[in-house]
C-alpha positions in Angstrom: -23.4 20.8 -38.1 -26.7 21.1 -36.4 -27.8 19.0 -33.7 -24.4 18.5 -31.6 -25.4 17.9 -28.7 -29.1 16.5 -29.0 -30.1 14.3 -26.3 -27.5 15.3 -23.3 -27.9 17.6 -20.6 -25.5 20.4 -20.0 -25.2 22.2 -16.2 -23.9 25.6 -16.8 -22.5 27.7 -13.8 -22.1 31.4 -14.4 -25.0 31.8 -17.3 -25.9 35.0 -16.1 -24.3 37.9 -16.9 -24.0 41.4 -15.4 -25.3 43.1 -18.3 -26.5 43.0 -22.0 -24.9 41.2 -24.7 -22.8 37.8 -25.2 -21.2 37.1 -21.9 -19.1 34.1 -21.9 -21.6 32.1 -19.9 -24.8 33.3 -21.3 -23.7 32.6 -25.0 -22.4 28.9 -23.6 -25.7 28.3 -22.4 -27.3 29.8 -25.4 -25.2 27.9 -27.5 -25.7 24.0 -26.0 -29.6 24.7 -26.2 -29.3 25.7 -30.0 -27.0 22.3 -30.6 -30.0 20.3 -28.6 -28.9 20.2 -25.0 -31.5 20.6 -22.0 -29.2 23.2 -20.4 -29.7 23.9 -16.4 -28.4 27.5 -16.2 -27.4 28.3 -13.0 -26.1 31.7 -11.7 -26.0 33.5 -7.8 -27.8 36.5 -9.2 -31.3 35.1 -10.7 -31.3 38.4 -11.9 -28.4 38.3 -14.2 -30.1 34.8 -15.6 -33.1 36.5 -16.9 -32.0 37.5 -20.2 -30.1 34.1 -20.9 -33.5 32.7 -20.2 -35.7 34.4 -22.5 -33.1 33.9 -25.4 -33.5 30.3 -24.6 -36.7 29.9 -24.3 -37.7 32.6 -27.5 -35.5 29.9 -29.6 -38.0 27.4 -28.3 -35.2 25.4 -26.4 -35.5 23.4 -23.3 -33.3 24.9 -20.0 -34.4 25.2 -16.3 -32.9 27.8 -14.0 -30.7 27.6 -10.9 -29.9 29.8 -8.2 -26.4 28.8 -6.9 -22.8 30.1 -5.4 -20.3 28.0 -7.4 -17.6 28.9 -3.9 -20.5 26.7 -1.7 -19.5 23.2 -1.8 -23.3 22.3 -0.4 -25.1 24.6 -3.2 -23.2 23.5 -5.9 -23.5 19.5 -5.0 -27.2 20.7 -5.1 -26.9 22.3 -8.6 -25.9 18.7 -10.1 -28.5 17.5 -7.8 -31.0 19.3 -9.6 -29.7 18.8 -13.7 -29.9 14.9 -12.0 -33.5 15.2 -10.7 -34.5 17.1 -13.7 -33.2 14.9 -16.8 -31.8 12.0 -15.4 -28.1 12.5 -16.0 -25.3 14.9 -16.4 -23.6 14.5 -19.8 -21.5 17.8 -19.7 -20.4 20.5 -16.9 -19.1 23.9 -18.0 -17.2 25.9 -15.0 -17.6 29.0 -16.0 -17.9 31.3 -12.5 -14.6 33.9 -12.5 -13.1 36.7 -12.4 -9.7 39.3 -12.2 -9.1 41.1 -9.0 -6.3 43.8 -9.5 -3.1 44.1 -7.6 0.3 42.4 -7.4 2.0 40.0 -4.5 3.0 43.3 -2.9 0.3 45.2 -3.1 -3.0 42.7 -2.9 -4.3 42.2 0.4 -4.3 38.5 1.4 -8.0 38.2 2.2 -8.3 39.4 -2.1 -5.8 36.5 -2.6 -8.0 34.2 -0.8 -11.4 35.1 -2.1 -9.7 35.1 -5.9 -8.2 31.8 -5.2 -11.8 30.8 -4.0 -14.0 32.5 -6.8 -11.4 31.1 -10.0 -9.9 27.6 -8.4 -12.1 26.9 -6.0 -15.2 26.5 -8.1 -14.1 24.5 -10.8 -12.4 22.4 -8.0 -15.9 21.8 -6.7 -18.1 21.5 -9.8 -15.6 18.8 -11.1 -15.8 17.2 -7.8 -19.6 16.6 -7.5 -20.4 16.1 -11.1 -17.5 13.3 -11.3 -19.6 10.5 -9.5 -22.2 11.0 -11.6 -20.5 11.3 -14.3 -18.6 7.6 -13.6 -22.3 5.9 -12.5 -23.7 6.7 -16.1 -20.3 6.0 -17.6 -19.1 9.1 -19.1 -19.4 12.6 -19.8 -17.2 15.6 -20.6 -16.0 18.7 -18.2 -15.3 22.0 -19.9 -13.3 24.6 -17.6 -12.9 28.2 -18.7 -9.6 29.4 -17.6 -7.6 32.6 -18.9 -5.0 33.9 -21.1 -3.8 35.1 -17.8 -2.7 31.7 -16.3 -0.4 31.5 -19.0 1.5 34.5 -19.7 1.4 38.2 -18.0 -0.9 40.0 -20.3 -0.7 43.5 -19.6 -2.1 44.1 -16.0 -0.8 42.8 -12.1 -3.4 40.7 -11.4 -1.4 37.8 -9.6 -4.3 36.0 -7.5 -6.3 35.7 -11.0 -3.2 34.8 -12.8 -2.0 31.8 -10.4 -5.6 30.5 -9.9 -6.4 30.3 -13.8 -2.9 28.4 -13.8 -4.3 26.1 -11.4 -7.6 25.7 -13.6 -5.5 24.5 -16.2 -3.5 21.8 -14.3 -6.5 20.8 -12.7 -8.3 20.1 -15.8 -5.1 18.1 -16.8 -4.8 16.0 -13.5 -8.4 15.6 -13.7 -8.7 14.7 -17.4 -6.1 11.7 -16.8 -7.2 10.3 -13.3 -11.1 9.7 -15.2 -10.1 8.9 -18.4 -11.0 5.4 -17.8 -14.1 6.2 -16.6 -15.0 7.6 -19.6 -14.5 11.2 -18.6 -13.1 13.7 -20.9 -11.4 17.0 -19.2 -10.6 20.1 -21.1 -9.9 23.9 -20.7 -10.8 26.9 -22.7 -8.3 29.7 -22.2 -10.0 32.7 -23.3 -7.9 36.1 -24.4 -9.5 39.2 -23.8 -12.9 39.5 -24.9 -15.3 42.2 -25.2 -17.9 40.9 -22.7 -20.4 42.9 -20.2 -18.1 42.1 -17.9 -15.5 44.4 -19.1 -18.2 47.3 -19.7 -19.6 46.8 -16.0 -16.4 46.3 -13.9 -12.9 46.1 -15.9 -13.5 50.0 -16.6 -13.0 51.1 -13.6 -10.3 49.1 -12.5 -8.1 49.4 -15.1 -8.2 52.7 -17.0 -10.4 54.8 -14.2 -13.9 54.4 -15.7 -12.3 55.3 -19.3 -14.7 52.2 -21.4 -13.1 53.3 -24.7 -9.1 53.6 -23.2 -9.6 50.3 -21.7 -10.8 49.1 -25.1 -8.2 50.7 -27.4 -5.3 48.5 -24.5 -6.9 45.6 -24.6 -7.3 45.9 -28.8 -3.7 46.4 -29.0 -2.6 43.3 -27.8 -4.3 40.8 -29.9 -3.1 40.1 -33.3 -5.6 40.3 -35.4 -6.9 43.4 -34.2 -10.3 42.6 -33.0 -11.9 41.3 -29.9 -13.6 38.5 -29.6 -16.5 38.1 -27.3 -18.6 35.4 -25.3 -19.6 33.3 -28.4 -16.0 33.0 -29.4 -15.7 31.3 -25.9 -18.9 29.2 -26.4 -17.7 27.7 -29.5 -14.8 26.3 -28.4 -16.7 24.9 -25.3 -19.3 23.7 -28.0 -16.8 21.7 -29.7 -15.0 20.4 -26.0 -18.2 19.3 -24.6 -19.4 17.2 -28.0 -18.7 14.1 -30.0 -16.5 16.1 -32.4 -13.6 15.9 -29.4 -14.6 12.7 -28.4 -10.7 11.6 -28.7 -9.7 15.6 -27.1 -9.1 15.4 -23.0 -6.6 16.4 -21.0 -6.3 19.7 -23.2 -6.8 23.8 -23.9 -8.2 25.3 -26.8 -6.6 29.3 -26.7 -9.3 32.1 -28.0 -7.0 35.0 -28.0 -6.6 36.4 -31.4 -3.3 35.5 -31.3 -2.6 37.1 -28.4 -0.7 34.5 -26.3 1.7 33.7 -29.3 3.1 37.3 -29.4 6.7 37.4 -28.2 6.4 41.0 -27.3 
Protein backbone atom coordinates (compact mmCIF):
# COMPACT_ATOMS: atom_id res chain seq x y z
CA UNK A 1 0.00 0.00 0.00
CA UNK A 2 1.28 3.19 -1.41
CA UNK A 3 0.79 6.46 0.08
CA UNK A 4 0.92 5.63 4.00
CA UNK A 5 1.77 8.36 5.28
CA UNK A 6 0.75 11.18 2.73
CA UNK A 7 0.05 14.42 4.28
CA UNK A 8 2.13 14.11 7.82
CA UNK A 9 5.36 15.29 8.64
CA UNK A 10 7.92 12.96 10.11
CA UNK A 11 11.25 14.42 12.27
CA UNK A 12 13.89 12.00 11.97
CA UNK A 13 16.98 12.04 14.32
CA UNK A 14 20.00 9.94 13.33
CA UNK A 15 19.27 10.05 9.28
CA UNK A 16 22.73 10.14 8.61
CA UNK A 17 24.79 7.46 8.47
CA UNK A 18 28.59 6.83 8.78
CA UNK A 19 28.90 5.27 5.51
CA UNK A 20 27.24 3.80 2.37
CA UNK A 21 24.34 1.74 2.23
CA UNK A 22 20.90 1.33 4.32
CA UNK A 23 21.62 2.57 7.77
CA UNK A 24 18.77 2.31 10.08
CA UNK A 25 18.11 6.02 10.03
CA UNK A 26 18.78 6.81 6.47
CA UNK A 27 16.40 3.98 5.15
CA UNK A 28 13.67 5.42 7.93
CA UNK A 29 13.93 8.57 6.39
CA UNK A 30 14.07 7.21 2.89
CA UNK A 31 11.24 5.22 3.67
CA UNK A 32 8.53 7.96 5.17
CA UNK A 33 9.31 10.26 2.08
CA UNK A 34 8.55 7.26 -0.38
CA UNK A 35 4.99 6.59 1.73
CA UNK A 36 4.36 10.67 1.33
CA UNK A 37 5.85 12.25 4.47
CA UNK A 38 7.79 15.71 4.40
CA UNK A 39 10.60 14.20 6.39
CA UNK A 40 13.06 16.77 8.46
CA UNK A 41 16.19 14.60 8.60
CA UNK A 42 18.35 15.69 11.14
CA UNK A 43 21.75 14.27 12.08
CA UNK A 44 25.11 16.02 14.14
CA UNK A 45 27.34 15.14 11.17
CA UNK A 46 25.70 17.18 8.00
CA UNK A 47 28.14 15.19 6.43
CA UNK A 48 26.78 11.78 7.12
CA UNK A 49 23.17 13.39 5.91
CA UNK A 50 24.28 14.00 2.44
CA UNK A 51 23.61 10.77 0.85
CA UNK A 52 20.16 10.35 2.66
CA UNK A 53 19.44 13.62 0.99
CA UNK A 54 20.09 13.03 -2.51
CA UNK A 55 18.18 9.63 -2.33
CA UNK A 56 15.39 11.77 -1.17
CA UNK A 57 15.41 14.34 -3.23
CA UNK A 58 16.48 11.89 -6.67
CA UNK A 59 12.90 10.18 -5.69
CA UNK A 60 11.43 13.59 -6.08
CA UNK A 61 10.33 13.63 -2.39
CA UNK A 62 9.95 16.54 -0.13
CA UNK A 63 12.60 16.54 3.24
CA UNK A 64 14.61 19.48 4.71
CA UNK A 65 17.87 18.99 6.59
CA UNK A 66 18.93 19.48 10.26
CA UNK A 67 22.03 19.81 12.03
CA UNK A 68 21.38 18.68 15.65
CA UNK A 69 22.88 16.61 18.88
CA UNK A 70 20.00 14.41 19.97
CA UNK A 71 22.10 14.52 23.87
CA UNK A 72 21.39 18.65 23.74
CA UNK A 73 18.19 19.29 25.27
CA UNK A 74 18.27 23.06 23.60
CA UNK A 75 19.25 21.63 20.00
CA UNK A 76 16.82 19.10 19.88
CA UNK A 77 13.70 21.42 21.27
CA UNK A 78 15.04 23.37 18.23
CA UNK A 79 14.87 20.34 15.82
CA UNK A 80 10.91 20.11 16.55
CA UNK A 81 11.09 23.77 16.40
CA UNK A 82 12.14 23.67 12.99
CA UNK A 83 9.73 20.36 11.47
CA UNK A 84 7.02 23.06 13.29
CA UNK A 85 8.14 26.20 11.48
CA UNK A 86 8.58 24.34 8.36
CA UNK A 87 5.16 22.35 7.90
CA UNK A 88 3.05 23.30 10.57
CA UNK A 89 2.96 20.20 12.77
CA UNK A 90 4.67 17.11 13.90
CA UNK A 91 2.66 14.03 13.05
CA UNK A 92 5.45 11.43 13.89
CA UNK A 93 9.06 11.41 15.68
CA UNK A 94 11.46 8.58 15.15
CA UNK A 95 14.39 8.36 17.94
CA UNK A 96 16.75 6.87 16.19
CA UNK A 97 20.37 8.35 17.64
CA UNK A 98 22.45 5.18 19.38
CA UNK A 99 24.84 3.19 19.82
CA UNK A 100 27.03 0.01 21.75
CA UNK A 101 30.05 0.93 23.76
CA UNK A 102 31.91 -2.37 24.83
CA UNK A 103 32.83 -3.41 28.25
CA UNK A 104 31.12 -4.99 31.33
CA UNK A 105 30.13 -3.40 35.01
CA UNK A 106 33.70 -4.36 35.95
CA UNK A 107 35.52 -3.38 33.34
CA UNK A 108 33.69 -0.03 31.65
CA UNK A 109 34.81 3.17 32.96
CA UNK A 110 31.95 5.22 34.55
CA UNK A 111 32.35 8.30 32.39
CA UNK A 112 31.50 5.31 29.18
CA UNK A 113 28.54 4.40 31.40
CA UNK A 114 27.43 7.89 31.55
CA UNK A 115 27.91 9.06 28.00
CA UNK A 116 26.09 5.51 26.81
CA UNK A 117 23.38 6.23 29.20
CA UNK A 118 23.29 9.75 27.60
CA UNK A 119 23.73 8.86 23.85
CA UNK A 120 20.87 5.61 24.05
CA UNK A 121 18.27 6.93 27.01
CA UNK A 122 18.94 10.17 27.11
CA UNK A 123 17.89 11.19 23.62
CA UNK A 124 14.83 9.40 23.21
CA UNK A 125 14.06 10.85 26.76
CA UNK A 126 14.47 14.29 25.19
CA UNK A 127 12.91 13.98 21.72
CA UNK A 128 9.69 12.42 23.40
CA UNK A 129 9.82 15.22 25.72
CA UNK A 130 9.68 18.28 23.31
CA UNK A 131 7.74 16.70 20.57
CA UNK A 132 4.92 15.73 23.23
CA UNK A 133 3.39 19.25 23.56
CA UNK A 134 3.13 19.54 20.23
CA UNK A 135 2.00 16.59 19.62
CA UNK A 136 -1.05 17.19 22.42
CA UNK A 137 -1.78 21.02 20.88
CA UNK A 138 -2.59 19.41 17.39
CA UNK A 139 -4.18 16.39 19.10
CA UNK A 140 -2.26 13.43 18.21
CA UNK A 141 0.64 11.84 16.64
CA UNK A 142 2.77 8.74 16.91
CA UNK A 143 6.52 8.30 18.61
CA UNK A 144 8.62 5.51 17.22
CA UNK A 145 11.83 4.62 19.44
CA UNK A 146 14.44 2.23 18.14
CA UNK A 147 15.78 0.31 20.92
CA UNK A 148 17.85 -3.14 20.76
CA UNK A 149 17.84 -6.75 20.89
CA UNK A 150 20.28 -5.97 23.55
CA UNK A 151 17.82 -4.46 26.23
CA UNK A 152 16.26 -7.70 26.24
CA UNK A 153 18.41 -10.56 26.39
CA UNK A 154 22.48 -10.77 26.46
CA UNK A 155 23.27 -11.32 22.87
CA UNK A 156 26.69 -12.34 22.60
CA UNK A 157 28.95 -9.38 23.71
CA UNK A 158 29.48 -7.38 27.45
CA UNK A 159 28.12 -4.35 26.44
CA UNK A 160 26.18 -3.46 29.89
CA UNK A 161 25.76 0.53 29.50
CA UNK A 162 24.04 -0.24 25.89
CA UNK A 163 22.19 -3.10 27.33
CA UNK A 164 20.56 -1.25 30.39
CA UNK A 165 19.83 2.00 28.41
CA UNK A 166 18.01 0.13 25.38
CA UNK A 167 16.07 -1.51 28.42
CA UNK A 168 15.16 1.82 29.63
CA UNK A 169 14.11 2.87 25.86
CA UNK A 170 11.69 0.14 26.05
CA UNK A 171 9.92 1.05 29.41
CA UNK A 172 10.07 4.44 28.46
CA UNK A 173 8.13 4.04 25.36
CA UNK A 174 5.67 2.02 27.59
CA UNK A 175 5.29 4.66 30.42
CA UNK A 176 5.10 7.10 27.77
CA UNK A 177 2.71 5.32 25.42
CA UNK A 178 0.10 5.13 28.50
CA UNK A 179 0.49 8.60 30.22
CA UNK A 180 -0.53 10.30 26.33
CA UNK A 181 -2.80 7.81 25.24
CA UNK A 182 -5.58 10.18 25.90
CA UNK A 183 -4.08 12.74 24.18
CA UNK A 184 -4.08 10.93 21.17
CA UNK A 185 -0.46 9.91 21.35
CA UNK A 186 0.61 6.51 20.19
CA UNK A 187 4.17 5.13 21.70
CA UNK A 188 5.99 2.29 20.35
CA UNK A 189 9.50 0.64 20.12
CA UNK A 190 11.34 -1.18 17.48
CA UNK A 191 13.91 -3.60 18.86
CA UNK A 192 16.22 -4.34 16.19
CA UNK A 193 18.52 -7.67 16.11
CA UNK A 194 21.70 -7.41 14.57
CA UNK A 195 21.74 -5.94 11.31
CA UNK A 196 24.17 -5.47 8.71
CA UNK A 197 24.38 -1.68 8.75
CA UNK A 198 27.49 0.78 7.96
CA UNK A 199 27.65 1.05 11.33
CA UNK A 200 28.90 -2.29 11.86
CA UNK A 201 31.43 -2.04 8.78
CA UNK A 202 32.82 1.46 10.28
CA UNK A 203 33.01 0.82 14.03
CA UNK A 204 31.60 -2.75 15.35
CA UNK A 205 34.82 -4.25 13.44
CA UNK A 206 37.18 -3.10 15.46
CA UNK A 207 35.68 -3.52 18.64
CA UNK A 208 34.53 -6.76 18.50
CA UNK A 209 36.63 -9.16 16.38
CA UNK A 210 39.97 -6.67 16.01
CA UNK A 211 39.17 -5.07 12.60
CA UNK A 212 38.20 -8.83 11.30
CA UNK A 213 34.80 -7.26 9.01
CA UNK A 214 34.09 -10.92 7.78
CA UNK A 215 34.68 -12.81 11.59
CA UNK A 216 32.46 -10.26 13.02
CA UNK A 217 30.04 -11.10 10.30
CA UNK A 218 30.22 -14.95 10.35
CA UNK A 219 29.30 -14.22 14.81
CA UNK A 220 26.77 -12.11 14.34
CA UNK A 221 25.18 -14.56 11.26
CA UNK A 222 25.29 -17.30 13.66
CA UNK A 223 22.99 -16.16 16.08
CA UNK A 224 19.95 -15.43 14.06
CA UNK A 225 17.69 -18.12 12.98
CA UNK A 226 17.12 -17.83 9.77
CA UNK A 227 20.57 -17.31 8.82
CA UNK A 228 20.61 -13.96 7.28
CA UNK A 229 21.05 -10.40 8.37
CA UNK A 230 18.77 -8.00 8.03
CA UNK A 231 19.69 -4.44 7.52
CA UNK A 232 18.39 -0.80 7.95
CA UNK A 233 15.15 -1.21 5.73
CA UNK A 234 14.18 -4.19 7.86
CA UNK A 235 14.21 -1.56 10.76
CA UNK A 236 12.39 1.15 8.61
CA UNK A 237 9.53 -1.06 7.86
CA UNK A 238 8.57 -1.80 11.11
CA UNK A 239 8.89 1.92 11.96
CA UNK A 240 6.86 2.51 8.69
CA UNK A 241 4.07 0.40 9.95
CA UNK A 242 4.38 2.06 13.89
CA UNK A 243 4.28 5.53 12.75
CA UNK A 244 1.05 4.96 10.26
CA UNK A 245 -2.66 4.42 10.29
CA UNK A 246 -2.14 0.75 9.87
CA UNK A 247 -1.27 0.67 13.95
CA UNK A 248 -3.53 3.21 14.64
CA UNK A 249 -4.95 0.74 17.60
CA UNK A 250 -0.76 -0.39 18.28
CA UNK A 251 0.84 1.80 21.44
CA UNK A 252 2.40 1.01 24.25
CA UNK A 253 4.33 -1.83 22.21
CA UNK A 254 7.73 -3.46 20.39
CA UNK A 255 7.90 -4.93 17.12
CA UNK A 256 11.33 -7.45 17.42
CA UNK A 257 13.46 -7.46 13.83
CA UNK A 258 15.88 -10.23 14.79
CA UNK A 259 15.59 -13.12 12.60
CA UNK A 260 14.52 -14.90 15.30
CA UNK A 261 17.18 -14.21 17.20
CA UNK A 262 15.68 -13.16 20.56
CA UNK A 263 13.42 -16.46 20.65
CA UNK A 264 16.47 -18.80 20.65
CA UNK A 265 16.79 -20.43 24.05
CA UNK A 266 20.41 -21.08 23.45
Amino acid sequence: MAGRLEGKVAVVSGAGSVGPGWGNGRSTAVFFAREGARVLASDINPEGLEETLAMIEEDGNEVTPFTADATDSEQVAGMIQAAKDTYGRVDILVNMVGGSSHGGAAELTEEAWAKQLDYNLTSVFLGCRHVIPVMREQGGGSIVNIASASGVRFTGAPQVAYAASKAGVIQLSRVTAVQYAPDGIRVNSVVPGQVHTPLVEARLANQRAGGDLEKLLAQRQARIPLGWMGDGRDIANAALFLASDQARFVTGTEIVVDGGMTARCD
